[in-house]
ROVEX-116710 format. One line per 8 residues: number of its first residue (from 1); their letters; for each residue x negated, y negated, z negated of N, C-alpha, C. Coordinates in steps of 0.2 Angstrom, whole numbers. Example, Ala and Ser with C-alpha at 12.3 -4.5 7.8 and 13.67 -1.06 7.14 Angstrom:
1) AS) -66/28/-39/-62/22/-39/-66/16/-39 | -64/11/-35/-68/5/-36/-64/0/-39 $
This chain:
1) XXXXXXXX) -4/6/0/0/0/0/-4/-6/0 | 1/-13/3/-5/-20/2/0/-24/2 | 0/-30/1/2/-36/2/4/-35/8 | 10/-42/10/14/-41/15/15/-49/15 | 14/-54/22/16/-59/23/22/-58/26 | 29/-63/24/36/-63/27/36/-68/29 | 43/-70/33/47/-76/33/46/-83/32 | 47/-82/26/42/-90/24/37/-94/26 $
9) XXXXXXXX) 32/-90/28/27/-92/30/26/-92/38 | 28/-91/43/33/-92/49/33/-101/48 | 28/-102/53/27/-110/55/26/-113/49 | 22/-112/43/23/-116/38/13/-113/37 | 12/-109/37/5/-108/35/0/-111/32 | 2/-111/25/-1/-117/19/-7/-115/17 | -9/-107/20/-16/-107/18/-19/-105/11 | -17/-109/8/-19/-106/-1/-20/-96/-2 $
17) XXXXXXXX) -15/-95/0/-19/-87/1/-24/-87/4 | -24/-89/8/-34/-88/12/-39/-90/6 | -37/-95/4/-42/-98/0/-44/-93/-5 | -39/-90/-8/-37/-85/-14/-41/-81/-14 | -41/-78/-6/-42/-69/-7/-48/-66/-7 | -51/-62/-12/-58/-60/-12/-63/-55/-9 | -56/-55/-2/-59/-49/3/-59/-52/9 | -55/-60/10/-56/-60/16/-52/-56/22 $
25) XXXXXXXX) -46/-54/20/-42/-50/23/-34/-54/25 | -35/-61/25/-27/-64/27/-30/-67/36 | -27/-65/40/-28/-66/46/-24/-73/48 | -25/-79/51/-22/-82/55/-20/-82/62 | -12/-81/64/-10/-82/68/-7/-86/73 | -3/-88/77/0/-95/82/2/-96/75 | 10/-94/72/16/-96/69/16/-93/60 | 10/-88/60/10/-84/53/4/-81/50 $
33) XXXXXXXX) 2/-79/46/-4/-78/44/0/-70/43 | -6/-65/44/-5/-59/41/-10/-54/38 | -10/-49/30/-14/-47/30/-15/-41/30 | -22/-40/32/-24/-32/34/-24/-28/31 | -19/-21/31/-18/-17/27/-23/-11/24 | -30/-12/28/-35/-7/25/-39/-12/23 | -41/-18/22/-46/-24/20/-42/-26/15 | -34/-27/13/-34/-29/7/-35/-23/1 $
41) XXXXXXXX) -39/-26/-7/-38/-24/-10/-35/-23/-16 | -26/-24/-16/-19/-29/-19/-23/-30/-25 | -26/-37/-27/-28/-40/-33/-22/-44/-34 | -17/-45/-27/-12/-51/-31/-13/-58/-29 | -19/-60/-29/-24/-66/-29/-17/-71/-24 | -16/-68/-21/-12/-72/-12/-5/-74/-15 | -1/-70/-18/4/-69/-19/6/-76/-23 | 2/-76/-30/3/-79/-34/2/-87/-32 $
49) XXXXXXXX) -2/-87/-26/-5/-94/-24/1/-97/-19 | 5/-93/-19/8/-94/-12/14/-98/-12 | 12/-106/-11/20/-109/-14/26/-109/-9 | 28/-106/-4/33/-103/0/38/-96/-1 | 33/-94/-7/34/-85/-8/34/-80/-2 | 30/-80/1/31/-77/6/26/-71/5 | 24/-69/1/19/-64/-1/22/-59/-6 | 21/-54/-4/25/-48/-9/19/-42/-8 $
57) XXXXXXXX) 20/-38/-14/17/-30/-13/23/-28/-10 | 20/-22/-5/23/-19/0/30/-14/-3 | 29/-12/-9/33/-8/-14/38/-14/-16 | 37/-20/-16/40/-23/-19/43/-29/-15 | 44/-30/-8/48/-31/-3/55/-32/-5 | 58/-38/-4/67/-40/-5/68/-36/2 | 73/-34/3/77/-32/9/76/-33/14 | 79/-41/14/79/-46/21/71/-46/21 $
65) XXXXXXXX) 67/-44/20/58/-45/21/55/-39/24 | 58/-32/22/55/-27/22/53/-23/30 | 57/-27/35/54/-27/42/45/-29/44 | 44/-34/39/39/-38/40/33/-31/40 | 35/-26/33/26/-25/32/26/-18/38 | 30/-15/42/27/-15/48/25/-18/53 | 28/-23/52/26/-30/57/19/-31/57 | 18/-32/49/12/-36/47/5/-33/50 $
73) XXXXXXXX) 7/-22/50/1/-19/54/0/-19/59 | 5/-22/63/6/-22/71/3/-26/74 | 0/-32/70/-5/-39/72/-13/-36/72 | -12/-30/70/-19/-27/67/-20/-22/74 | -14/-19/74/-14/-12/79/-12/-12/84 | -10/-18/86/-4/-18/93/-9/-22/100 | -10/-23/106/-10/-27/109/-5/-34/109 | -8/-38/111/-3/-44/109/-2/-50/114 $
81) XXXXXXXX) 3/-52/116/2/-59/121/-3/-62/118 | -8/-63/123/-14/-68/122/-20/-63/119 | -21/-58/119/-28/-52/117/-27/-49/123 | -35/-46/124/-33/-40/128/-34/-33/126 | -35/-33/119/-37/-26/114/-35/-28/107 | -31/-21/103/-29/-22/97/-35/-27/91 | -33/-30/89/-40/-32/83/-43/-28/80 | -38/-23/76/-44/-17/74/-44/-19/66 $
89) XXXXXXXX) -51/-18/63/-53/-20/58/-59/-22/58 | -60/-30/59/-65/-33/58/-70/-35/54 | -66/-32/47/-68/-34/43/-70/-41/39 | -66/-45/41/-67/-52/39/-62/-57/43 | -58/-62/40/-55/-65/43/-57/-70/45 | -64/-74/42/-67/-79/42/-72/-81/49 | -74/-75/51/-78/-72/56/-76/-74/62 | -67/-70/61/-62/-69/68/-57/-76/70 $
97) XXXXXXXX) -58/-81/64/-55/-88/65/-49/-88/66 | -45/-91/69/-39/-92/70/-35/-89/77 | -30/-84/76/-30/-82/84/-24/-85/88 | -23/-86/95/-18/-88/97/-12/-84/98 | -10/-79/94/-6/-72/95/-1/-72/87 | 3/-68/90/7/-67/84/12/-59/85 | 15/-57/81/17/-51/84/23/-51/88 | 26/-47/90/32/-48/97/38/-51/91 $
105) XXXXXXXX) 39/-48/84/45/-52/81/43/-59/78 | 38/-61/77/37/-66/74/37/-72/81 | 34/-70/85/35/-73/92/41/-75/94 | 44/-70/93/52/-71/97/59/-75/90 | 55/-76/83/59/-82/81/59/-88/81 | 64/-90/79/64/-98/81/62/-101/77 | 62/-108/79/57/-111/74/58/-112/66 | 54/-111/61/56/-111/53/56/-119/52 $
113) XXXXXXXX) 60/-118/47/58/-128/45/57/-125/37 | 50/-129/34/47/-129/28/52/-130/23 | 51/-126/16/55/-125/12/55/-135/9 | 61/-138/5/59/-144/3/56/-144/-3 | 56/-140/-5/49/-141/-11/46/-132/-14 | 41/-134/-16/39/-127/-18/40/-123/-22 | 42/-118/-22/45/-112/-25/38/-112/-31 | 43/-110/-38/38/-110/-41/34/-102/-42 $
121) XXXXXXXX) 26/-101/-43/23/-98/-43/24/-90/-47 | 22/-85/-44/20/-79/-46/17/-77/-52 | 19/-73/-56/12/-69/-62/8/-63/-55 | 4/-61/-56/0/-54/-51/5/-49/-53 | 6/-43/-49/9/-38/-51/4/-36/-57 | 9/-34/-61/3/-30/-69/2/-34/-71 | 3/-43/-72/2/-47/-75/-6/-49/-77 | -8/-47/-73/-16/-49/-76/-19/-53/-71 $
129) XXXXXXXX) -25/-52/-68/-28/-57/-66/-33/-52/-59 | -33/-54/-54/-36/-52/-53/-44/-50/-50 | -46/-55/-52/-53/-56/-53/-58/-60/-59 | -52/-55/-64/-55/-55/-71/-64/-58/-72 | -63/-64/-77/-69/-65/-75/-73/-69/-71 | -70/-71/-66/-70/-75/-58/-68/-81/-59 | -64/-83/-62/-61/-90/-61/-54/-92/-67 | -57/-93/-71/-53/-95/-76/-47/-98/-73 $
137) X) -39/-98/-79/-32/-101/-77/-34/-107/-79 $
């Protein structure tokens, strides 16, 4: 299992999960940010940073969301308008920059308009931290 970006994040792409993440595993898209389900290691880090809510563990999906985390490996494994080979696993988001692609559902919705204010913040799943150690609250 891994984190999963949804909806929310669909034209909004506020980045703070990137900033968050201690693997380097949240990918940029045209319209959404997605992350890599064999590079993340769910610390949480993303979720809790994420003022749109758009970040869930994959187990832990609302309904309306739960299309996404197939979606999410399909930006990984699929050919895409604008690639001419799946991504794969590159091992690093920062390396592979920003791509002009997105997946075929994310593609074909319409434009999101930004929540009017921010959703307030997440505990980690398991309430802890996780990179204990790393970065004081």
């Amino acid at each position: 299992m891994a984190y999963v970006i949804g909806l929310p994040c669909v034209d909004v792409k506020d980045r703070a999960c990137v900033a968050e993440c201690p693997t380097d595993c949240i990918y940029e898209g045209a319209r959404s940010l997605y992350i890599h389900p064999d590079e993340c290691m769910e610390c949480g880090a993303c979720e809790v940073v994420c003022p749109v809510g758009a970040v869930h563990y994959e187990e832990a999906l609302p309904a309306a969301l739960r299309e996404h985390a197939p979606d999410n490996g399909r930006f990984f494994t699929e050919v895409l308008p604008g690639r001419d080979a799946p991504l794969g696993s590159p091992g690093g988001a920062a390396a592979v920059g920003p791509l002009d692609a997105d997946t075929t559902m994310i593609a074909a919705l319409p434009p999101q308009s930004p929540p009017e204010r921010p959703l307030p913040r997440k505990t980690p799943r398991g309430g802890g931290s996780c990179c204990a150690g790393e970065r004081p609250d």
